[in-house]
N, C-alpha and C positions, 0 to 999 in steps of 0.2 A: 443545461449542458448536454452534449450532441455522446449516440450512442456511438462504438467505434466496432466495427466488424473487420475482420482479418479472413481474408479464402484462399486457403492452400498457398499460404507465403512460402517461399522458399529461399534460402540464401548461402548460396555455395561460393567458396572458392577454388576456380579448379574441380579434381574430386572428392576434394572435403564440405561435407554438406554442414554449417554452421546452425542452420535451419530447416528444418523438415518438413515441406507440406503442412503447416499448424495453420489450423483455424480456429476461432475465437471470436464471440461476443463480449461484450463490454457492457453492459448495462448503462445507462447514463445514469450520474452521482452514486458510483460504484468506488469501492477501493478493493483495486485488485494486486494483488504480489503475484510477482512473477518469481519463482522460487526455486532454486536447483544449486547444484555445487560451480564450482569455478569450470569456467569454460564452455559450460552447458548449451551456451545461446540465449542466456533470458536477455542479456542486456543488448544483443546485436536485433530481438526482437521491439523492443524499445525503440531503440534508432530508428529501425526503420518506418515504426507508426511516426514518429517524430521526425521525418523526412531527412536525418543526420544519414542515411545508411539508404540503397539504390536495393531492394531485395533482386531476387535474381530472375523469379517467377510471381504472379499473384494478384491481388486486389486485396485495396486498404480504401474503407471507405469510415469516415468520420462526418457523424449526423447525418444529413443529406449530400455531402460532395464526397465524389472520388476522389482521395488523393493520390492513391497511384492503383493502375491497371496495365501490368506488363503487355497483355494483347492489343490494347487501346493506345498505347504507347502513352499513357498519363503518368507522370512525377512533376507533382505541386511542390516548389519549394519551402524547405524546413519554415524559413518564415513569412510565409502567407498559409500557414497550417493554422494557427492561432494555436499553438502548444505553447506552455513553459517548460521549461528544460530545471532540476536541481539536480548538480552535480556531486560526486561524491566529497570533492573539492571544492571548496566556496567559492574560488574564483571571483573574490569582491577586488577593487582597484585598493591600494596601499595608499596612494596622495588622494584619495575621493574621502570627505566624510562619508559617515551612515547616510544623511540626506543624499547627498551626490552619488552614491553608489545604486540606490533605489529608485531615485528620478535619472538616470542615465540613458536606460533604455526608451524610454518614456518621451524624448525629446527628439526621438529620430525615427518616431510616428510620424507618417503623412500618408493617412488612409480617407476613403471616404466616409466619414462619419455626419450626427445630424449639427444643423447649423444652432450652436447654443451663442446666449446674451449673458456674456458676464458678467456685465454692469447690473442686469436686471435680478442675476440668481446672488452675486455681492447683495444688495438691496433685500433681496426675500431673507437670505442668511440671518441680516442684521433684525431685520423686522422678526425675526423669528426668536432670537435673543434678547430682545427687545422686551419681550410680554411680562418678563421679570426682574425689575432694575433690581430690588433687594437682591434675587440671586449671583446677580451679576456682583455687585458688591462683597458679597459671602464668599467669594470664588478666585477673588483678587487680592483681597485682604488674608487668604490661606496662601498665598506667595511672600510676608514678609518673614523675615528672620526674626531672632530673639532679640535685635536691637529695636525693631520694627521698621527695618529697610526691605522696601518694595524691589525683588527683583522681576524686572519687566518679562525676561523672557519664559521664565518658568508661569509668569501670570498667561501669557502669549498661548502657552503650552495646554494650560487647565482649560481656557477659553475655547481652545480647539477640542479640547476631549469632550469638553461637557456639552455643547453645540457643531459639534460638526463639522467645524469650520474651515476656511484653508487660513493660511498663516496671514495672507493678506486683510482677510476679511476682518480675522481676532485685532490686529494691530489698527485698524481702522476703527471696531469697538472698544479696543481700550485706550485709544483718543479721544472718544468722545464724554470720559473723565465723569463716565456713571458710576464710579466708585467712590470721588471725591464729594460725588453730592451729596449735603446733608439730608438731601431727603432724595432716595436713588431712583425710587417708586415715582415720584412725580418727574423727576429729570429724562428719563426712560420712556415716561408715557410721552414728552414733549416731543423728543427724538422721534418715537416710533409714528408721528402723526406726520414729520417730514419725510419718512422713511416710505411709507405710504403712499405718500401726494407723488412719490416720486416715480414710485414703482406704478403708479394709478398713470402716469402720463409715458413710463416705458409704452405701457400696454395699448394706450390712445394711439399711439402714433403706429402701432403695428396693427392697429383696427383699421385707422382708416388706408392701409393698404392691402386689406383683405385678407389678414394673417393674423394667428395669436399666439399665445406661450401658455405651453403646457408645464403640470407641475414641477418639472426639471427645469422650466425654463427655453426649452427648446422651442426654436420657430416651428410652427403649424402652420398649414394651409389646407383648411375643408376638412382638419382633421388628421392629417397627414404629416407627419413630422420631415422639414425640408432638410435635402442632403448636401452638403459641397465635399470638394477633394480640399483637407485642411493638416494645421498640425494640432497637435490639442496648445493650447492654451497654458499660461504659467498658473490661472487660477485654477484647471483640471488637472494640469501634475501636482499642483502640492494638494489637492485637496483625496488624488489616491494615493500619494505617500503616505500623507497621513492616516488617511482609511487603514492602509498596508497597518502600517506601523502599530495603528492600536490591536490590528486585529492580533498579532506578532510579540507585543508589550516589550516593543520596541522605544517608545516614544521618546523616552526622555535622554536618549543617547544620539542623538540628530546629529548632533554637532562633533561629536568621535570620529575619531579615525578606528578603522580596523583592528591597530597594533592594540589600541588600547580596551579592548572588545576580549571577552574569553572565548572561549569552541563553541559554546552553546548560542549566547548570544551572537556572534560572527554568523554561524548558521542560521537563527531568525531572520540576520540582514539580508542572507541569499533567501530566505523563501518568500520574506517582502516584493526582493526584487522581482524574483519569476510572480508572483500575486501582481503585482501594480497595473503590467498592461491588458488584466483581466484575460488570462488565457480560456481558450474553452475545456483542454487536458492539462492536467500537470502531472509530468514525469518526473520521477526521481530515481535516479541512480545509487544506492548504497547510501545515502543522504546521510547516517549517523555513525556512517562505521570509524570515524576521525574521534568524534568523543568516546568519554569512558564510560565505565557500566553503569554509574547512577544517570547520570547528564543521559546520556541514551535511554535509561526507562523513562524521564522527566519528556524527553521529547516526542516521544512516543506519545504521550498521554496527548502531548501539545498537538501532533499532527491527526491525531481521532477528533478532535475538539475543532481544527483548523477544515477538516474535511463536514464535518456540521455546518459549519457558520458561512463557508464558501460556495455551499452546494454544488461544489465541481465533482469531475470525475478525476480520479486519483490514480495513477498505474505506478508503480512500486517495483524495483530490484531489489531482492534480497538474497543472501545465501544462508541468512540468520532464521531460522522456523520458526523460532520465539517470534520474533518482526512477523513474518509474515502469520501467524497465528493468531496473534494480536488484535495486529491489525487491519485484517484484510475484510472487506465481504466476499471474498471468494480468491480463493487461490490457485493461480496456473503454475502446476509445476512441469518441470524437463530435463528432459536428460540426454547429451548426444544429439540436440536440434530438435527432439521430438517429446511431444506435450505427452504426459505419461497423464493424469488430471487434473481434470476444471469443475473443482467443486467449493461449497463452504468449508470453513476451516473444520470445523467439528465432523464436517462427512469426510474428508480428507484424513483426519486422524483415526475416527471408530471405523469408516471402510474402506483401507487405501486399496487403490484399482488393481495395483498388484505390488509384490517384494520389494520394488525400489524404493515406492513409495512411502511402504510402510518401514523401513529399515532408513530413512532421510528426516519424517517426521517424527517427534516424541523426542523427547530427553527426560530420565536415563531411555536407550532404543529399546525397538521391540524385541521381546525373545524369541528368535526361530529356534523350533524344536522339529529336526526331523521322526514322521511318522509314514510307517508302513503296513497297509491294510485294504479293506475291502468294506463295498456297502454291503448291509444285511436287508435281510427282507423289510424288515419296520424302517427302513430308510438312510437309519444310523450307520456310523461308517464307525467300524469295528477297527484299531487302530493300536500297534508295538512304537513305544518310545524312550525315549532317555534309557537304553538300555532293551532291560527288559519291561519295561509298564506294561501293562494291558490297560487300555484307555478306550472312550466310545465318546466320539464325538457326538453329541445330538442337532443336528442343524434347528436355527430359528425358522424356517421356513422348507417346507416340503422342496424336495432338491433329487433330480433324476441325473446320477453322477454318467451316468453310460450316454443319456441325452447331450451334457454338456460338454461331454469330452468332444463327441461328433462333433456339435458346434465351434468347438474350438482348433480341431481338423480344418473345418470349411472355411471358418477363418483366417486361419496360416494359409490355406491353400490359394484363397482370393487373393489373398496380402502377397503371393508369390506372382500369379497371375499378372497383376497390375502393376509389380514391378517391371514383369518378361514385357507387359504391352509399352509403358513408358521407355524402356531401353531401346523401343522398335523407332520410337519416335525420333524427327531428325535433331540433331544435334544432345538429344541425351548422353550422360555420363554414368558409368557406375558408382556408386556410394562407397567411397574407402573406407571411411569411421563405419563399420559394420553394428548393425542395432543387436545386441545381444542378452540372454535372460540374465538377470541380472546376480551376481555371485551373491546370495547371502552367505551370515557368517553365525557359526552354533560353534556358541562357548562351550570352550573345552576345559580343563584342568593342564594337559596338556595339548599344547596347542600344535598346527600340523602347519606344515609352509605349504601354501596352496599351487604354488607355483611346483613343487617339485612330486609334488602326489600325483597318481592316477586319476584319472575323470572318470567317476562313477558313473554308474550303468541304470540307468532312470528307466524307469518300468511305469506301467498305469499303473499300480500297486502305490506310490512315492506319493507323499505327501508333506507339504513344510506347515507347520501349526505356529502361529504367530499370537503370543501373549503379552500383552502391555504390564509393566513392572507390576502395577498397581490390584493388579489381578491374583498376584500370588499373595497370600497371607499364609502368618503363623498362625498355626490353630493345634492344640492339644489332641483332637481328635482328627486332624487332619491325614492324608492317606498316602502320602510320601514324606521315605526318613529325608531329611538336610541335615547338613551339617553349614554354618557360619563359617565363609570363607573370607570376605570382608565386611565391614560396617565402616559406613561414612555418615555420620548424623550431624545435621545443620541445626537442631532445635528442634522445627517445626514436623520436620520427619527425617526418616533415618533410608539409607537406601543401601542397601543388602547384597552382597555376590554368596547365592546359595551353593552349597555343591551336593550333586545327584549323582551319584556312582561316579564318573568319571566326564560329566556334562556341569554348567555353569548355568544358572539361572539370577537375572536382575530382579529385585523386589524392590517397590517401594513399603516402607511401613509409617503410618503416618503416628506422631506424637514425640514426646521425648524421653522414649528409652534405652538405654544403652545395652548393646550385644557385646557379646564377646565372641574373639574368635577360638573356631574350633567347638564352640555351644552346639550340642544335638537339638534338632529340633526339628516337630513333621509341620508339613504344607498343605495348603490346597489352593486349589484354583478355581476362581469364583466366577460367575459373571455370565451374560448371555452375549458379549463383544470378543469372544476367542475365534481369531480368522483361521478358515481352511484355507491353505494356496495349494494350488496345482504348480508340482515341482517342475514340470515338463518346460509349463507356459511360464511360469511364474505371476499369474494372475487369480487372484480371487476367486475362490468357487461360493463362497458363503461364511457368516457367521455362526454362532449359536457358544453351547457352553461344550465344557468337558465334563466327563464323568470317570473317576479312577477306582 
C-alpha cells in the first residue's frame, strides 16, 4: 500500500480558510486519526486526499502518482484514485441483499487488469480440495439438522470457507457427490486424477503458443503477466465477496436484506463493500458514531484486527480521542484548518505541542493551574500557584527559559512575515477565522463568565502548569490541604473534584474506595510528566515534576 504525502493543502472558501497550509505524511500500512472538534477541517481534509473535495492550493501525491498539483493544474478523479470511501452512514441499498450490496460496485469495474483463466484457476480450486475426500465429507455432513437433512446451501457456504472458494467452484464440488461415497478417500483421489489431466492440457495448449499460467493462474508471456482492458469476471466478484465477507464474519448473512441486519453487522456490510474492490486507502468518516457504546468498543477491536489482516493504510475521522487513541499509529490533530500535532498517540498525550492539545486529549481533562515566577540560577523555575503555594518546578531536561523565549519571538515574527509576503501575492485573501492562543479553562469553586471579565495582562513572568488527573494522589503526608468536593467512583477507580482555597483540581484514584464529601484530605503531585506552557504562546516549554 502507497505512502500518501499532503504539501501545504489549502482549502478556503472565500475568506474563510477551512484548511490551512497542512502538510502531512502518511506512512504506508499506517492508521492514522485525524482528530479535532466539529468544524475543524479534519473531514474537508479527507475529501480532498479522496478526490470528493477540489483544495484551493497544494499537492497530494499518493505512492508514486500525483493526484492533484494546484500549479501543475493536476486533479485525478475521486475514482481513478483507487481509495474506498466508509461513510458515517452505511449507505447500503434497501432491495440489494448483503451479497448484492458488496458485489455492486464490483461489476462496474472495466479497468486494465492481467488476462486470468477461469476455467483453468475453477480446475486448480477443485484439485486443491480434492487432496482430501474424508474432509470434504466431515465438512458437509456438519450441514445436516437433527433430522439428518442436508441443507445444501449452508454445505455451499462451509465449502467456501474452509477452501477458498467462489460459490461457483463449491457448487460444482458438491456435485461431484464426494460426500455420498462410501469410501470419500478413493472417490476424490479418482476425481482429482481428471481434475489434473485437465488442468495438464489448459497448460499444453498455452505452451504451444509461447505462454503460461502463473500461480494465480494468470497468462504469462517470458514471464510477464499479460494485460487487456476487461471487466472482472463473475468467478473474481464472488470469489472477493467472499474473501470480504470472511474477513468481516459476514458470511453467513448473504442472502439478508439490510432491514433485517442490526448497526453493527449493516456496518461490517459497508466495510466489505469499500474492501472488495481492494482499495489502495481506506477512508472513514466517523464510521461508528451511529452505534452504541458496547457495539462501538466491539468494533473498534474489529477495525485494529481488520487493519492487520488487510495491510492497507487506514485514515480515520474522529472527534471521539478515545477512537483516535486507540486506534491510531499516529495522530493528526487540528484546529481552525491548522494541524496543531502529528504525532503517536502516547507522545500526543505525555507531550501535547501545546494548551489545545493538551486540554482536547485525556478524559477526565488536563488540570491547568495558573503559575507565576522566574528561572533560578540551578535552572529551576521558582513558581506562586493555586493561591499562595510556593512551588518549584524541576525541568526533566536542562532548559534556557530566556533562550526559548527569543526563539519563540523569531518564531511569531517569521509566522507574521510570511503572512505580510503571501498577502503581496496576486490574488491572496486575508484569513477571517483568525488563529488564536487557545483559551484554557482553571477550575474554580466559583466560576467567572469569561466573556464579561477583563483580559489579563500576560507578562514573561506567566506560566500555565498542566497536570494529568492521575498525577494527583492522596497521601497522608502529602503537602497541600483538599478538601472532597466531589466523588464519582465506577468500581475500578474513583475520580475526584479536589478543592484548594478557592481553585478545583481533577484526580483520578484508582481502586474501590469510597470518599465522602466535604472529607479533609492533603495531596501531592507525583510524576516526572507535569507540563510547563508558555502562557503567552500557549505552547510547551517542557516537562519534568513539581516540588511543593
Amino acid at each position: 500500500m502507497p505512502e500518501i504525502i499532503l504539501e501545504n493543502i489549502t482549502k478556503r472558501w472565500g475568506k474563510f480558510f477551512g484548511v490551512d497550509n497542512v502538510s502531512l505524511n502518511i506512512p504506508n500500512n499506517s492508521f492514522i486519526t485525524l482528530l479535532g472538534p466539529s468544524g475543524c477541517g479534519k473531514t474537508t481534509i479527507l475529501r480532498m486526499i479522496a478526490g470528493l473535495e477540489t483544495p484551493t492550493e497544494g499537492r497530494i501525491t499518493i505512492g508514486d502518482k500525483v493526484v492533484f498539483d494546484s500549479n501543475a493544474g493536476i486533479n485525478i478523479p475521486a475514482n481513478k484514485r483507487k481509495v474506498g470511501f466508509l461513510f458515517q452512514n452505511y449507505a447500503l441499498w434497501p432491495n440489494m441483499t448483503v451479497y448484492e450490496n458488496i458485489s455492486f460496485g464490483l461489476k462496474n469495474i472495466h479497468e486494465e487488469m492481467p488476462v486470468l483463466d477461469v476455467e483453468a484457476k475453477q480446475t486448480g480450486d477443485l484439485i486443491r480440495a480434492l487432496q482430501n475426500g474424508s474432509r470434504i465429507k466431515e465438512i458437509v455432513e456438519e450441514c445436516r439438522d437433527k433430522n439428518g437433512k442436508l441443507d445444501e446451501k449452508k454445505a455451499y457456504v462451509k465449502l467456501i470457507d474452509n477452501y477458498n472458494l467462489s460459490i461457483y467452484t463449491a457448487k460444482e464440488l458438491f456435485g461431484l457427490g464426494i460426500h455420498e461415497a462410501s469410501d470419500p478417500a478413493a472417490a476424490a483421489t479418482t476425481r482429482l486424477s481428471e481434475y489434473e489431466a485437465k488442468l495438464s492440457a489448459i497448460r499444453g495448449k498455452y505452451s504451444k503458443e509461447g505462454k503460461d499460467l502463473n500461480d494465480a493462474f494468470q497468462v504469462t508471456k517470458n514471464g510477464e503477466v499479460l494485460q487487456e482492458n476487461r471487466k472482472l469476471t463473475k468467478e473474481e466478484i464472488d470469489s472477493k465477496v467472499r474473501a470480504c465477507s470472511r474477513i468481516v464474519k459476514i458470511g453467513m448473512f448473504m442472502d439478508r436484506y439490510p432491514a433485517e441486519l442490526s448497526g453493527g453487522q449493516q456496518q461490517r456490510v459497508a466495510i466489505a463493500r469499500t474492501l472488495a474492490p481492494e482499495p489502495q486507502v481506506l477512508f472513514m468518516d466517523e464510521p461508528l458514531s451511529n452505534l452504541d457504546a458496547k457495539l462501538r468498543l466491539e468494533m473498534r477491536y474489529e477495525l485494529q484486527r481488520l487493519h492487520v489482516e488487510t495491510g492497507s493504510t487506514f485514515v480515520y475521522v474522529t472527534h471521539d480521542q478515545m477512537e483516535a487513541m486507540t486506534l491510531a499509529t499516529r495522530i493528526c490533530l487540528v484546529s481552525n484548518g491548522v494541524l496543531q500535532q502529528y504525532a503517536a498517540p502516547l507522545e500526543v498525550y505525555n507531550r501535547p505541542a501545546n494548551l489545545f492539545v493538551a486540554d482536547f486529549v485525556g478524559n477526565p481533562s488536563m488540570n491547568f493551574v495558573d503559575g507565576k515566577g522566574f528561572q533560578q540560577a540551578d535552572g529551576n523555575i521558582a513558581l506562586d500557584i493555586l493561591g499562595d503555594i510556593k512551588a518549584t518546578f524541576v525541568p526533566s531536561e536542562k532548559i534556557d527559559l530566556k533562550a526559548w523565549k527569543q526563539n519563540r519571538d523569531k518564531e511569531a515574527a517569521d509566522k507574521v512575515e510570511a503572512e505580510r509576503q503571501r498577502l503581496m501575492q496576486k490574488g491572496a485573501v486575508e484569513k477571517t477565522n483568525k488563529d488564536e492562543v487557545f483559551k484554557y479553562h482553571v477550575q474554580k469553586v466559583e466560576e467567572v463568565d469569561d466573556s464579561i471579565a477583563d483580559a489579563p495582562v500576560i507578562t514573561e513572568e506567566d506560566y500555565v502548569l498542566g497536570i494529568r488527573p492521575e498525577f494527583i494522589n492522596l497521601e497522608k503526608d502529602g503537602a497541600i490541604d483538599a478538601t472532597i468536593y466531589g466523588a464519582m467512583p465506577t468500581g475500578m477507580e474513583s475520580t475526584l473534584k479536589l478543592r484548594v482555597g478557592e481553585y478545583l483540581l481533577t484526580s483520578v484514584i484508582f481502586g474501590g474506595v469510597i470518599y465522602k464529601i466535604g472529607q479533609e484530605e492533603k495531596i501531592s503531585i507525583k510524576g516526572d510528566d507535569i507540563l510547563l506552557f508558555d502562557r503567552k504562546s500557549g505552547k510547551l516549554i517542557c516537562a519534568g515534576r513539581l516540588e511543593v
